[in-house]
N, C-alpha and C positions, 0 to 999 in steps of 0.2 A: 504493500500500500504506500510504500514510502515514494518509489518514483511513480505513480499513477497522483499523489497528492502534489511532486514536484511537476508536474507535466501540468494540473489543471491551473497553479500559480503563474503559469504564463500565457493565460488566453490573450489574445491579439484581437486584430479585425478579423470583421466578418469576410467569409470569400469572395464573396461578390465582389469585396471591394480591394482584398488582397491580390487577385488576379491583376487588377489595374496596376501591380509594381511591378517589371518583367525582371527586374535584379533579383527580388526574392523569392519568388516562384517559380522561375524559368529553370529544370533540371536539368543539369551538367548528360552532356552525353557520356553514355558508359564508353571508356575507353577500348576495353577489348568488345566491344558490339565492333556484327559485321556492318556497315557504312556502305552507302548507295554503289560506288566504284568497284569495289571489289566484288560486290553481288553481283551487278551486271557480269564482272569478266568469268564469277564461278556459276553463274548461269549459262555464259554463251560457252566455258567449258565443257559442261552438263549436256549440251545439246549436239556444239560443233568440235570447237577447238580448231576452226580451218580446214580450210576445200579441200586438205590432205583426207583422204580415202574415197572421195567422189569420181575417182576417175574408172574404178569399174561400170560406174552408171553409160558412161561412153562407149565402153565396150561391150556391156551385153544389151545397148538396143542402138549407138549412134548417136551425130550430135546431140539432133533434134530433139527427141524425148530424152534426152539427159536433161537439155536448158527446159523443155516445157516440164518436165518432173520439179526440177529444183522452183522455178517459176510457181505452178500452180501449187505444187504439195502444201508450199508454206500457206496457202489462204483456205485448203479444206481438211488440214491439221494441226499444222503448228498453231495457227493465231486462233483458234480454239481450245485448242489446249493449253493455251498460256493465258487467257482468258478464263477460264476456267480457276486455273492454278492463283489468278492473283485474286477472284472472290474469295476461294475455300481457304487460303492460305493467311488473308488479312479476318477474315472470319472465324477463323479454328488457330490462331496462331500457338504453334508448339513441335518438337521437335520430330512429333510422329507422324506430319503431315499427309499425307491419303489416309494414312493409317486409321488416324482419327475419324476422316470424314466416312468412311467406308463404317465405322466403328456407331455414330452416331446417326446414320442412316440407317441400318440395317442389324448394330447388334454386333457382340465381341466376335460372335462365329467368322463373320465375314470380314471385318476390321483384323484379326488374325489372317485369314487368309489372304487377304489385299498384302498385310506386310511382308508375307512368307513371298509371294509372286513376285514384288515389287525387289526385295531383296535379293533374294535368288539371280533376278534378271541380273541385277546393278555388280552383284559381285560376278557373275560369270562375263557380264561385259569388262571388266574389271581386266580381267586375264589377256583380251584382247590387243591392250594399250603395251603391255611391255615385248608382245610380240611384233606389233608393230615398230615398236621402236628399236629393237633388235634387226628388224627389215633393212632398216631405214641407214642404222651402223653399220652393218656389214658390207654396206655400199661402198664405205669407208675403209673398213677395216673385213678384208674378206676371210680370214683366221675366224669371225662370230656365224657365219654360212651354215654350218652343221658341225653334228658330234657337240663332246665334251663342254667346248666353248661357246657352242650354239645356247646348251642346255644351263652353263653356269653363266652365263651373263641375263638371262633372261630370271634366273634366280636371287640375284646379287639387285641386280634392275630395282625387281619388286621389294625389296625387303628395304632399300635406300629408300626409293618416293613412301615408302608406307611407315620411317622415320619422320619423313620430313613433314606428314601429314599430322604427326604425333608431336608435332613440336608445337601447333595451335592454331585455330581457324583463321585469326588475324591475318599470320605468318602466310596461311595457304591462301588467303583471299589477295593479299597486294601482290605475293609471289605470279596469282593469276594474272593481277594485271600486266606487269614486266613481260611474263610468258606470253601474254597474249598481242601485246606491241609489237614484240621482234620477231613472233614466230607470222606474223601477218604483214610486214615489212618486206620481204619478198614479195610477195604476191602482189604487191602493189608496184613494187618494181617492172615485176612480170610485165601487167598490164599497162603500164605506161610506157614501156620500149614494143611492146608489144602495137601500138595504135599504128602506127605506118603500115606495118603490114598485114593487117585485117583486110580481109575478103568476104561480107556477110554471107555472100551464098555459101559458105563452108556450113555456117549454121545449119540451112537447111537439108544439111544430108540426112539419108534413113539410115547411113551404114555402108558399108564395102559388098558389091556383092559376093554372095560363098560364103557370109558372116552368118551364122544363125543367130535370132536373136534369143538371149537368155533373160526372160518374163521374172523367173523367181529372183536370179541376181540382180535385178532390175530394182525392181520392186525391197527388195532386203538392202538395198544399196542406200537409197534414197529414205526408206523409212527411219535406217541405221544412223541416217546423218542428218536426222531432223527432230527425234524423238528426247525423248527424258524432259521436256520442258518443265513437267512438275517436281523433279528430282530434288530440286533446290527449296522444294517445302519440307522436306523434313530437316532443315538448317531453320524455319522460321524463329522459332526458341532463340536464336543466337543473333539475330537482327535487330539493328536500332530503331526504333520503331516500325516495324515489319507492315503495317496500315498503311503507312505511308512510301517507305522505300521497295514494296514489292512490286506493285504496279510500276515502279517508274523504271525499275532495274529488269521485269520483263519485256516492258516495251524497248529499250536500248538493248538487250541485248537482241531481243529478234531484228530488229533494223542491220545489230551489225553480223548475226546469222545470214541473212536472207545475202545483202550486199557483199557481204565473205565468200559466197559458193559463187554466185551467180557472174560478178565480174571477173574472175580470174577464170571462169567456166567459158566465157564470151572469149576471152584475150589466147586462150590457147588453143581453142576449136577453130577460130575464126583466123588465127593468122600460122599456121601448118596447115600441111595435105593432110588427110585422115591416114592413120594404119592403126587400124580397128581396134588389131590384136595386141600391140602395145599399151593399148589402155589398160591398164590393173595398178592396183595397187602401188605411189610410188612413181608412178610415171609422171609427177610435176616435175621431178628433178632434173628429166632427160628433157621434160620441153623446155625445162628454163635453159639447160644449156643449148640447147638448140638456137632460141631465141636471143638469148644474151648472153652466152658463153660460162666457162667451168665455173669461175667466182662464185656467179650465182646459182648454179646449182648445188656448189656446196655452202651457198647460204640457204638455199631449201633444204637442204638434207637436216644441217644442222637446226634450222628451222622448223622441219617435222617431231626433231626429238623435244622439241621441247614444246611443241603443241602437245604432245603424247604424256611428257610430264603434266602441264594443265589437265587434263583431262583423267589424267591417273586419280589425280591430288583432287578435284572436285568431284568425283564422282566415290572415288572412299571416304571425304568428306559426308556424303550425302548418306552413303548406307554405312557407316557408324555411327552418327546420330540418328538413323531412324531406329539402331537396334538400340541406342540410347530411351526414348521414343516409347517404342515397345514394350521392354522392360518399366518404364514408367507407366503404363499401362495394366502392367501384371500380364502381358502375350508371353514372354519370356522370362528366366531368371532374372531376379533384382543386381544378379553379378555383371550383368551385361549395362545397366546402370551406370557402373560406378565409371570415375571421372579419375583422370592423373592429377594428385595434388600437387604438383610443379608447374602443370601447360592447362590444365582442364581439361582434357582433351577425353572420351569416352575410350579408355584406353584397351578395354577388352573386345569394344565393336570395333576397333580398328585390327587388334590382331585376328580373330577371326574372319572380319570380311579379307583380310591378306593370304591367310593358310587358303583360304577354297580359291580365292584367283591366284596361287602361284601352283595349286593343285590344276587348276582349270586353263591353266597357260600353256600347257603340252596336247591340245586337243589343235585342228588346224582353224584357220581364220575364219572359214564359211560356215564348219562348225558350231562355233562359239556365236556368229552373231543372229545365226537362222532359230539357236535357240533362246539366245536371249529376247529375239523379236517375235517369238509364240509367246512369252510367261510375262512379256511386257504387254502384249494385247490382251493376254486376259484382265489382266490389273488393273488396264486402261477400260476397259467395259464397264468392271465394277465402278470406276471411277467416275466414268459418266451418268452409269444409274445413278450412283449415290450423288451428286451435283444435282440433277434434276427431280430426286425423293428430296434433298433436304431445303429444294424450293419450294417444294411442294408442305413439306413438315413444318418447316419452322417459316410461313411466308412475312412475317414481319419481324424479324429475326434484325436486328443491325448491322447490317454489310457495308465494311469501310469503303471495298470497291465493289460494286455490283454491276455487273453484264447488263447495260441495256437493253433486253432482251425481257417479252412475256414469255410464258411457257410454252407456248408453241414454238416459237422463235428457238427458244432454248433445247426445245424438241430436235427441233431440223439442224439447227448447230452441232449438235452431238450426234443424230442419226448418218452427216456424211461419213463423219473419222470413223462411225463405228462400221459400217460395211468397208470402208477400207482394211477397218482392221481383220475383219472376217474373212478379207481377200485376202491376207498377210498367214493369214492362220491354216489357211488351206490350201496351200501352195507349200507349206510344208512340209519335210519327208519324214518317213517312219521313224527313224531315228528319233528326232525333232519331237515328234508325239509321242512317242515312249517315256523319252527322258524330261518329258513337260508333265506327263502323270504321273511319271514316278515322284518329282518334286513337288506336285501340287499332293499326293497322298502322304510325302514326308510331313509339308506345313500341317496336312488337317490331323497327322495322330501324332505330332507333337500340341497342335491348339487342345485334343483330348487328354494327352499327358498332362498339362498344364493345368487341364482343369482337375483328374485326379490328384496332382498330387495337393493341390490347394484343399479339397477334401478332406487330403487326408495329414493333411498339413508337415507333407515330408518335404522339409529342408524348408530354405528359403526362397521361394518362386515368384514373390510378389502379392500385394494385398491389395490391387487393385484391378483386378483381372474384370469387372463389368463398368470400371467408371473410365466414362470416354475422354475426360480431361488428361492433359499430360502432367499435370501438377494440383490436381484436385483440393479447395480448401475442403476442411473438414474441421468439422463442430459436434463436441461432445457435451452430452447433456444425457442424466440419469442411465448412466452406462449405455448408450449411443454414442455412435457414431455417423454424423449425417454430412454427405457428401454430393454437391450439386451436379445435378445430371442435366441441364438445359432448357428441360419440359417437363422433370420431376424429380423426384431425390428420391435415393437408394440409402438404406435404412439399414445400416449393420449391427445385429445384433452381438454383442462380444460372448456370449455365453456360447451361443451356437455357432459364432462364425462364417453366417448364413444372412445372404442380402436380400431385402425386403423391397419390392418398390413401392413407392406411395406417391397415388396420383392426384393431380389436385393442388397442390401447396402453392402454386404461382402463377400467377394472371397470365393471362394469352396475352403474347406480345411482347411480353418481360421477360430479357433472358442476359441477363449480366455474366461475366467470365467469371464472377465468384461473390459469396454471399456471406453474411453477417448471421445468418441461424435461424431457427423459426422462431414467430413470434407467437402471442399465446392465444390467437385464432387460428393456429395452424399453417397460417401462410407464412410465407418465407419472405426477409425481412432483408434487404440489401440497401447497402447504401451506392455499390456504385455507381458513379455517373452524379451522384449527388451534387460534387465538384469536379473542376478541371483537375485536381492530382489523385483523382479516384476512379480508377479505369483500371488495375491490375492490383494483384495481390491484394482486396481489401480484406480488413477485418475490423471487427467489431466485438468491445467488452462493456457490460454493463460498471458501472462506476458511479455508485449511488442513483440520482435520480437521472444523471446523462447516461451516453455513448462515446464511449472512447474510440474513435475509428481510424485506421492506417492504412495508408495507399500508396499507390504510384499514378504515373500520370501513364507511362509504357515501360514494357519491363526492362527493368536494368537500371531506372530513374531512382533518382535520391526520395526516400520516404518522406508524404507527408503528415500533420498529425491534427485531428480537429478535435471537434467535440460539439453534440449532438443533443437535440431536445426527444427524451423517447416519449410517443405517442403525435409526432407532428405530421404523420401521415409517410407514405413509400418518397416522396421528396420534400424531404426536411432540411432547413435551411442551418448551414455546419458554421460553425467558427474554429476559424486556423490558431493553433497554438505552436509558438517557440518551440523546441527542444535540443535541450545543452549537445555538443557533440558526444558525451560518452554515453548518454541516452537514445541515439539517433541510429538507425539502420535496423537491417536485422534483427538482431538483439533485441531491440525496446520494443519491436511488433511481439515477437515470443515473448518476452514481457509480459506484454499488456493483456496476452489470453489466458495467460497464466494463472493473474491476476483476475 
């Protein structure tokens, strides 16, 4: 009682009018958040990393449907998907991103399954990057070709970027951007020495005759090098105001996606003769030296390895924190949780996602991305169902960005990507389908392990396995424990260990990211939104006839601290109080519930 009676001796102004000072209200940005720059470049990681691998699209159909693939793909996939990604992701923001939304659409069943599909994909594309970029060395250095040195360089590879990854998001977010300046420096070269000698009717070829064309490598090529747009939501948790910088960091990065493939696609179809069969993998290097001599091809070369590292580093970024994520969830053990306490870094979803991509890196190239682009289409289905149920569920729900779009609209936006991805899925080989059910029946009887062992309460697996929040508040009262579910609250009983739902407790249309407890008509009682610093982490304690309430404005902001008139209705008007620095953060919120 002693700092709850020191906290109420410094009431201040009321908010209203405290807002008006921007010196003492305005919170410091958290230092290690990711920041608009770097998201953009571990986004267009996530998706491209550069026109490097686009060049079998040339060779298994020809200019023409390589430029109209690259051209139309992005307007009836990409930029619905990443539409999509910046609703769900400023809406649900937290480190399990689909995972969640799949989770509060449809239920832990499916919200399990979305994360198993999603990951599986992210780590076996994973394995892809260090072989490429083994390709790309031995250009250089022909001793890395095959055998012993083939196989330990591509081991050594992974094990080095999946350090670097572990050294902290920060680190790997600006390292993106550096990576993604010089390794797109060439290419812009390319095409600028490249304009003299363009010829537009090269564009219009079908191909070489005698070329057959290859539909599945086509189609696998282009999807491969357009997709993961959503990838970068399960980092939302780690973003400076994620409401605000996701939207801005989706749209720049597809700008510099689409402008990435498509003008260095122009500059080197358009100014060489075709030779069909030279397109593969890797063959930027030889058109640059073509076009502008050795220099620059072994600035591409060297330029490919380090788009490879971008994309290594954002994409194990991505599936370490969604098994972060997960585990916050109760889908997985609470061990996959924990964080490195030197870098922060979720240190056990980083060595795992590294063991199955350095396992999954001896498999060949078409392998590896024919099946990560079956277990990413399913993922992507769910993903869309669940997007247009939780328009449908929650329709006045607060979305910081929202799809201009009614529900039809929202309908036909999702139903084109979704038949393309049906085309993607079926064009697939036995192989391919085998090894897509054999993983998706791993995810569903580890989701059933998960739930026995919770049952039975063997070991420590997580105690949050039906609440769809990543960081759920929770409020105990008469041996409860009650934890906000969006549209109702889940009721844990501690004796039986056994979750109860209970419908009802809060107004249609009311749906805060966290709550202050119920009050004694059963409805649930929040303050957030009350004020401008009350929008994350709120909580709330009785303290005599007030409310002591604590907040953030967006997570990772310096806490504020009011104090509240109880019975003044769901918006009750706060007054802002001082507090000393050794009473302030953390600590004083734990405090105050304590208390």
């Amino acid at each position: 009682m002693v700092v709850s009676q020191h906290l109420l001796e410094h009431t201040e102004e009321d908010v209203e009018n405290s807002t008006q000072n921007p010196d003492t209200n305005t919170p410091k940005p958290p230092q290690k958040k990711l920041a608009l720059l770097p998201l953009i470049f571990l986004i267009y990681f996530e998706v491209a990393g550069g026109p490097y691998g686009e060049e079998a699209a040339v060779g298994a159909a020809g200019p023409i449907f390589a430029l109209l693939g690259f051209t139309a793909f992005p307007f009836i996939w990409s930029i619905p998907e990443a539409l999509l990604t910046a609703e769900l992701a400023t809406t649900f923001p937290g480190n399990g991103g689909f995972v969640i939304w799949a989770n509060e659409a449809f239920g832990p069943f499916w919200g399990s399954l979305m994360g198993f599909w999603k990951f599986f994909s992210a780590v076996i594309n994973l394995a892809s990057y260090p072989v490429l970029c083994i390709d790309y060395l031995k250009l250089m250095i022909p001793a890395l070709s095959s055998g012993i040195p083939h196989t330990l360089s591509i081991f050594i590879s992974t094990l080095f970027l999946s350090f670097l990854n572990y050294s902290g998001l920060a680190i790997v977010g600006y390292s993106a951007v550096a990576l993604g300046v010089v390794s797109l420096l060439p290419f812009l070269l390319l095409s600028l020495i490249s304009l003299p000698k363009i010829d537009p009717s090269r564009w219009l070829s079908f191909g070489q005759e005698g070329v057959k064309k290859d539909w599945t490598l086509y189609f696998n090529t282009i999807f491969w090098n357009l997709n993961f747009w959503d990838s970068a939501s399960t980092l939302a948790g780690e973003v400076d105001q994620p409401h605000k910088t996701f939207p801005k960091a989706l749209f720049c990065s597809g700008m510099l996606t689409c402008f990435g493939y498509i003008i260095p696609l122009l500059a080197a179809t358009g100014a060489m003769e075709l030779d069909q069969k030279n397109w593969s993998g890797g063959y930027f290097a030889d058109v640059a030296e073509i076009i502008a001599g050795k220099w620059l091809k072994f600035w591409m070369e060297i330029g490919a390895v380090l788009s490879i590292v971008g994309l290594f580093e954002a994409q194990l970024s991505s599936a370490a924190y969604q098994l972060l994520g997960m585990a916050d969830l109760g889908f997985i053990p609470k061990i996959f949780g924990d964080r490195s306490k030197k870098f922060n870094t979720p240190w056990m979803g980083i060595l795992v996602s590294t063991i199955i991509a350095v396992a999954m890196s001896f498999f060949s190239f078409n392998e590896i991305i024919s099946t990560v682009n079956f277990l990413y289409s399913l993922g992507m289905l769910l993903e869309f169902a669940s997007f247009l149920w939780l328009r449908r569920k929650f329709p006045s729900l607060k979305r910081p960005f929202e799809v201009p779009l009614g529900m039809k609209g929202l309908i036909l936006m999702c139903l084109i990507p979704s038949l393309l991805l049906v085309y993607v899925m079926s064009v697939a080989t036995k192989a391919v389908f085998v090894a897509s059910a054999f993983l998706t029946c791993v995810g569903i009887l580890l989701y059933y392990f998960m739930n026995l062992c919770k049952a039975k309460r063997w070991g420590s697996v997580g105690e949050k396995l039906d609440s769809p929040m990543p960081s759920p508040v929770e409020y105990q009262k008469n041996q409860r424990e009650i934890s906000y579910c969006w549209s109702n609250y889940k009721v844990l009983e501690i004796e039986s260990g056994m979750w109860k739902r209970v419908e009802g407790v809060w107004e249609t249309g009311r749906c805060p990211r966290s709550c202050a407890g119920i009050a004694k008509d059963s409805k649930a009682v929040s303050w957030v939104g009350s004020g401008p610093g009350l929008q994350v982490g709120v909580r709330g304690v009785a303290v005599g006839p007030k409310t002591l309430v604590t907040g953030s404005e967006y997570e990772g902001a310096e806490h504020g601290f009011y104090l509240g008139e109880m019975g003044e209705g769901q918006n009750r008007k706060l007054r802002r109080i001082s507090v000393p620095d050794e009473f302030s953060g953390f600590v004083q919120s734990g405090c105050s519930i304590v208390i």
